[in-house]
Backbone as CSV, one residue per row, in Angstrom:
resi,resn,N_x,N_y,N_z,CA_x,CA_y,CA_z,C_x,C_y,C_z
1,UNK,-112.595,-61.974,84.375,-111.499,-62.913,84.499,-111.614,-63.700,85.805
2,UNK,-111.842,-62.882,87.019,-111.872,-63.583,88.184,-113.077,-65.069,88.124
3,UNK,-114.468,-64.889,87.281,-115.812,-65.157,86.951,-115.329,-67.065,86.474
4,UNK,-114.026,-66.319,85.575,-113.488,-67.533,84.892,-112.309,-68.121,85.283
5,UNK,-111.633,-67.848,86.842,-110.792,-68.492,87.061,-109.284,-68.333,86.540
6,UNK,-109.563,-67.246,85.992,-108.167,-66.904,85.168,-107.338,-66.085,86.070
7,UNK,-107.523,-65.361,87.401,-106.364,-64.515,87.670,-106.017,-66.036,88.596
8,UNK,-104.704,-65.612,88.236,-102.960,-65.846,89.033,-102.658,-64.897,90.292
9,UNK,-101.610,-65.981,91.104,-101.186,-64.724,91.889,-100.116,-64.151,90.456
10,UNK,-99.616,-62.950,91.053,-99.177,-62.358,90.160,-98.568,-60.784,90.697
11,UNK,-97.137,-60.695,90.114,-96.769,-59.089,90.175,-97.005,-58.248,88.851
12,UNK,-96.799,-57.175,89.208,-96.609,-56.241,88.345,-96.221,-55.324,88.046
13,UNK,-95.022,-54.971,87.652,-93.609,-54.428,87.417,-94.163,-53.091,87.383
14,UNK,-93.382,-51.799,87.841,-93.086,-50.688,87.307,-94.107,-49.657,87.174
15,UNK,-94.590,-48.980,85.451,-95.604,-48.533,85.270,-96.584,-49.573,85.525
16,UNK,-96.824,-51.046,85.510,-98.511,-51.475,85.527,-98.822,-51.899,87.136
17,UNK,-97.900,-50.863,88.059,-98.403,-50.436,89.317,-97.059,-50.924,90.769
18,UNK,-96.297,-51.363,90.341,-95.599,-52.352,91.484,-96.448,-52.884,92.398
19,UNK,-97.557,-53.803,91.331,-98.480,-54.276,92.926,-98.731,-55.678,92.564
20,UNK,-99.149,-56.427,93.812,-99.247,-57.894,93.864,-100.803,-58.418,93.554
21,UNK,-100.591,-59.591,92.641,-102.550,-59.594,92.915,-102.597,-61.241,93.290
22,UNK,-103.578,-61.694,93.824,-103.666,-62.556,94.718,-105.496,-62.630,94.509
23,UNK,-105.584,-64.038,93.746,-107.056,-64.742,93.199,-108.406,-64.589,94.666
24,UNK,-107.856,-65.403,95.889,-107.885,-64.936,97.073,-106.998,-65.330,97.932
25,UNK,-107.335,-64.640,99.501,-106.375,-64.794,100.206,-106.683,-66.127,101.010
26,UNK,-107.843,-66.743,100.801,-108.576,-67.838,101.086,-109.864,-67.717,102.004
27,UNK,-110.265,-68.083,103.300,-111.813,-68.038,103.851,-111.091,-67.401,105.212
28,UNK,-110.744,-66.162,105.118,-109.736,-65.335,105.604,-110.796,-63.807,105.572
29,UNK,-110.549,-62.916,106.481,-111.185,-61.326,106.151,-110.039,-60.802,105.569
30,UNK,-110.432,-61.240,104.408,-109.528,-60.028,103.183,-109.122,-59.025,103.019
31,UNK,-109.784,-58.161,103.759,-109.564,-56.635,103.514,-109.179,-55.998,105.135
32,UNK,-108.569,-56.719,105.938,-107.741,-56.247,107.424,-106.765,-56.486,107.379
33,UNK,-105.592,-56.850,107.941,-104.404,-56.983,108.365,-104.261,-58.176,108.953
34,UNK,-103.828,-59.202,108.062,-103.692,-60.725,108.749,-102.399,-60.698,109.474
35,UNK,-101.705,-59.426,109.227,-100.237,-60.062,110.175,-99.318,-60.817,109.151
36,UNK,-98.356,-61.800,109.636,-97.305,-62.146,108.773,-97.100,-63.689,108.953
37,UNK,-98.579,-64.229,109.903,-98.172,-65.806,110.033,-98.841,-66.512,108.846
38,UNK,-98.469,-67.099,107.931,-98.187,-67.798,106.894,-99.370,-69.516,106.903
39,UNK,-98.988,-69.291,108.594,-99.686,-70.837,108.834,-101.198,-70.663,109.381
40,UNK,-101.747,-69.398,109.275,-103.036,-68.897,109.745,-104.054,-70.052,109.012
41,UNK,-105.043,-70.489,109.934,-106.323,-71.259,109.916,-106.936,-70.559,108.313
42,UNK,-107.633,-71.039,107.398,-108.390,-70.649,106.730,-107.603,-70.057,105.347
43,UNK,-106.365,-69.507,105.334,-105.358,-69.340,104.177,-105.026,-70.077,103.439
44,UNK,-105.206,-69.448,101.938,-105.160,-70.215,100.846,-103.715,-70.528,100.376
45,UNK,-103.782,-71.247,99.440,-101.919,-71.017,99.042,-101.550,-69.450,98.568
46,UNK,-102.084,-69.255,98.036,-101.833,-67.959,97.550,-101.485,-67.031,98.514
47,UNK,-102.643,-67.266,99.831,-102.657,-66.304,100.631,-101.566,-66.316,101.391
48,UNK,-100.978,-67.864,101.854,-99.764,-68.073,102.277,-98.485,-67.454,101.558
49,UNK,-98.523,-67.387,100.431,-97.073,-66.939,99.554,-97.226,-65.094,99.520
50,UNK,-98.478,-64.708,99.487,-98.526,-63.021,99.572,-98.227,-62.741,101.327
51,UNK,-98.543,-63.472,102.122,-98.316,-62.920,103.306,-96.673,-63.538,103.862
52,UNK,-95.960,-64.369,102.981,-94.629,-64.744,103.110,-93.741,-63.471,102.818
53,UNK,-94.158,-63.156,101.470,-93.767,-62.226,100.538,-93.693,-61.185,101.255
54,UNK,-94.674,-60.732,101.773,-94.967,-59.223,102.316,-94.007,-58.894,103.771
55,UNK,-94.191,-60.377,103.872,-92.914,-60.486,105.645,-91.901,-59.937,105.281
56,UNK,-91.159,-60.553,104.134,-90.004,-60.590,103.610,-89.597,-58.938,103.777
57,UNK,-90.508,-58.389,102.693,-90.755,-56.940,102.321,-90.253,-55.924,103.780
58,UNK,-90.741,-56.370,104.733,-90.783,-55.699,105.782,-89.258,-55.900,106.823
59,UNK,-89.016,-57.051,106.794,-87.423,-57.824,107.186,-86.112,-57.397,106.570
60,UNK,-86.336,-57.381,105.405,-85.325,-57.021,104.470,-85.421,-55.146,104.163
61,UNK,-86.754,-54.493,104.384,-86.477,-53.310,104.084,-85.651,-52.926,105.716
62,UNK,-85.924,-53.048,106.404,-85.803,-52.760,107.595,-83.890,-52.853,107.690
63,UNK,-83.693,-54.215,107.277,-82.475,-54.537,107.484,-81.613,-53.684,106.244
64,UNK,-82.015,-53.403,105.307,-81.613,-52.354,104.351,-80.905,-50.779,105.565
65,UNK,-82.587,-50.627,106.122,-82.808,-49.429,106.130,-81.369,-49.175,107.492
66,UNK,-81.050,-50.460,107.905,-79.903,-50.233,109.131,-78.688,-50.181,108.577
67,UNK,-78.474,-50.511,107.367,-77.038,-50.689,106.921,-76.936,-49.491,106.131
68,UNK,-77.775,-48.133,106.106,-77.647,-47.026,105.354,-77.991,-46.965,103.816
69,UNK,-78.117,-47.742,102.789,-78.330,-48.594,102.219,-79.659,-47.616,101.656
70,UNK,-79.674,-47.327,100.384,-80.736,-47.145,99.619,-81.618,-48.290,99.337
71,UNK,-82.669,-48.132,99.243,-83.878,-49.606,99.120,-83.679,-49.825,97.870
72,UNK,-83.093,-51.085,97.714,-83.686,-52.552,96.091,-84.178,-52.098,95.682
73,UNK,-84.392,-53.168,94.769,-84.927,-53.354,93.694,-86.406,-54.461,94.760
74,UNK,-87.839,-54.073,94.094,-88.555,-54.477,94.795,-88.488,-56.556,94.845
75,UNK,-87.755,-56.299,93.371,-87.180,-57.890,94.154,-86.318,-58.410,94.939
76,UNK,-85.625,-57.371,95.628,-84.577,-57.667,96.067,-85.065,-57.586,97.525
77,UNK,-86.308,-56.798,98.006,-87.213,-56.369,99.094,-87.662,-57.837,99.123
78,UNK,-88.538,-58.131,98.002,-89.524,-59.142,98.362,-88.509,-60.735,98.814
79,UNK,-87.770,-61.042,97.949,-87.019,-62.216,98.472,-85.834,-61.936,99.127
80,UNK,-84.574,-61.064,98.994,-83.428,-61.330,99.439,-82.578,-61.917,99.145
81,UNK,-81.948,-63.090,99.627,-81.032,-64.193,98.823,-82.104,-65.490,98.774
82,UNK,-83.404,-65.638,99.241,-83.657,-66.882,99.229,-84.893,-67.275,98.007
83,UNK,-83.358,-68.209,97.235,-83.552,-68.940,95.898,-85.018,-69.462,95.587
84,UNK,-86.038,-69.385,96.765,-87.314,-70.073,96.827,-88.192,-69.187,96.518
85,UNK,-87.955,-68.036,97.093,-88.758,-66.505,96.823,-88.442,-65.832,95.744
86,UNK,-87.305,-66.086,95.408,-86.523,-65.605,93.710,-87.372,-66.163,92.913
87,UNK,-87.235,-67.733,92.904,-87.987,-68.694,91.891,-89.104,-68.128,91.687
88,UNK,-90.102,-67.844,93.384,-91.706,-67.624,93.202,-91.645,-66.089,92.723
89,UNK,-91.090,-65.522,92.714,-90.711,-64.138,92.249,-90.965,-63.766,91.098
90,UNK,-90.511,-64.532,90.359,-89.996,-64.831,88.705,-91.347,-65.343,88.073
91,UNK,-91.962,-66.345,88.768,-93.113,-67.113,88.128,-94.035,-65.799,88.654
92,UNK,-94.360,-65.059,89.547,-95.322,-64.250,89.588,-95.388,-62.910,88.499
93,UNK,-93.937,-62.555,88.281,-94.002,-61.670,87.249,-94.207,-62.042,85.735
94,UNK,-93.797,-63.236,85.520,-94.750,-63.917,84.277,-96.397,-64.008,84.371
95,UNK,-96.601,-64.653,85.497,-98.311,-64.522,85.699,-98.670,-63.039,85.359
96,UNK,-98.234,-62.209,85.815,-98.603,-60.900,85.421,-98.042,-60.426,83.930
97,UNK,-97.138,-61.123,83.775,-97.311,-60.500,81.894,-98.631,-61.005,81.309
98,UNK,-98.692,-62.652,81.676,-99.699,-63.387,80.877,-100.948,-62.354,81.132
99,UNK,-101.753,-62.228,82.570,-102.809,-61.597,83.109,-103.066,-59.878,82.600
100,UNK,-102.098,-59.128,82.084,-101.406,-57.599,81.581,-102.292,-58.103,80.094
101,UNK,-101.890,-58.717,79.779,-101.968,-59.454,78.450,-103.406,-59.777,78.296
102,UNK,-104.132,-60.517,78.801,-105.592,-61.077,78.557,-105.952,-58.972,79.331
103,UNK,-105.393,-58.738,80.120,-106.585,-57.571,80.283,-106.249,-56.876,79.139
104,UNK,-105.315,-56.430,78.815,-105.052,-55.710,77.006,-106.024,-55.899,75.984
105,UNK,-106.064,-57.211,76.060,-107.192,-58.047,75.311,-108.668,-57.853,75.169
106,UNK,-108.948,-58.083,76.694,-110.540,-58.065,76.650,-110.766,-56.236,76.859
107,UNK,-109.616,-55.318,76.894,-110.323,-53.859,77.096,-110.305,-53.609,75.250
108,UNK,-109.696,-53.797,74.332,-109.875,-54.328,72.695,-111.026,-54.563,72.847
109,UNK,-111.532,-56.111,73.126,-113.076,-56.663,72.644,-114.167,-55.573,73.009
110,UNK,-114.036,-55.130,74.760,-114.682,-54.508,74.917,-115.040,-53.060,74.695
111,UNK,-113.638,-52.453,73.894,-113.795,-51.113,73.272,-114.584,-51.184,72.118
112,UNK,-114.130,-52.336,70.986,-114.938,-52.683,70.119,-116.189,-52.784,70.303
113,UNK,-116.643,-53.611,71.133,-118.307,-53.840,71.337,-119.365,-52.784,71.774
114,UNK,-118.181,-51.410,72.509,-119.197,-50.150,72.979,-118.933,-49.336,71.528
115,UNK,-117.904,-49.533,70.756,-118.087,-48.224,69.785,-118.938,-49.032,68.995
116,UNK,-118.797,-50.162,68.217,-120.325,-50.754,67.602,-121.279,-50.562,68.008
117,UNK,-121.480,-51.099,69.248,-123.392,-50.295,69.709,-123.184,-49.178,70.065
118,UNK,-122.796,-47.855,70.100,-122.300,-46.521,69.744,-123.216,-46.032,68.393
119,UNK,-122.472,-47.079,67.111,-122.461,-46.317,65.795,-123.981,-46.830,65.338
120,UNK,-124.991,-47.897,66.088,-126.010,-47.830,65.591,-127.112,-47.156,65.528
C-alpha cells in the first residue's frame, strides 16, 4: 500500500490498536523524538498534524490529570474543544476505516494466492 501511495494519515479506534499512522513524517529522522514544534524545517503536512495532535495529547492529558478527572475519550485527549482538531479527528478515523478496509482486502487476495500455490 505504502509502494502505491495509498496510506492516509489515519487513526485507529479501539481493538485495531488506538494508534495513529502517518504516510511520512516528511525529510525529518522518523524514528526519534521531534518534540512538539509543528513548524520544524523538513516536516511534512502530515508530519505537522501528528506532531500537533500528539501536543494536544500531552496538554490536555496533563490538564485532565490536575482536575482529578479520569482520562477521555482518546478524542477528547487528542483535540479538546478545538473544532479544527475535532474536524481533523473525524477525517482521520475515516482514513482508517477506508485503509482497515483495503488491508482486510489484500490479506483475502493474499490468503488466497498462498493456499492456491499450497494446493499444487
Amino acid at each position: 500500500m505504502s509502494m502505491n501511495n495509498e496510506v492516509m494519515l489515519s487513526y485507529f479506534p479501539k481493538k485495531r490498536g488506538e494508534m495513529f499512522l502517518t504516510p511520512s513524517m516528511g525529510d525529518v529522522e522518523q524514528h526519534n523524538f521531534l518534540g512538539y514544534d509543528t513548524t520544524q524545517k523538513g516536516l511534512s503536512k502530515e508530519g505537522q498534524a501528528i506532531l500537533g495532535l500528539s501536543g494536544n495529547v500531552i496538554v490536555n492529558g496533563v490538564r485532565n490529570s490536575l482536575s482529578g478527572e479520569p482520562l477521555p475519550s482518546v478524542r477528547e485527549l487528542v483535540c479538546g474543544n478545538d473544532e479544527n482538531s475535532l474536524k481533523l479527528f473525524d477525517k482521520l478515523k475515516e482514513n482508517g476505516i477506508k485503509i482497515w478496509q483495503k488491508i482486510s482486502e489484500n490479506m483475502v487476495i493474499h490468503s488466497k494466492a498462498r493456499h492456491k500455490d499450497k494446493s499444487k
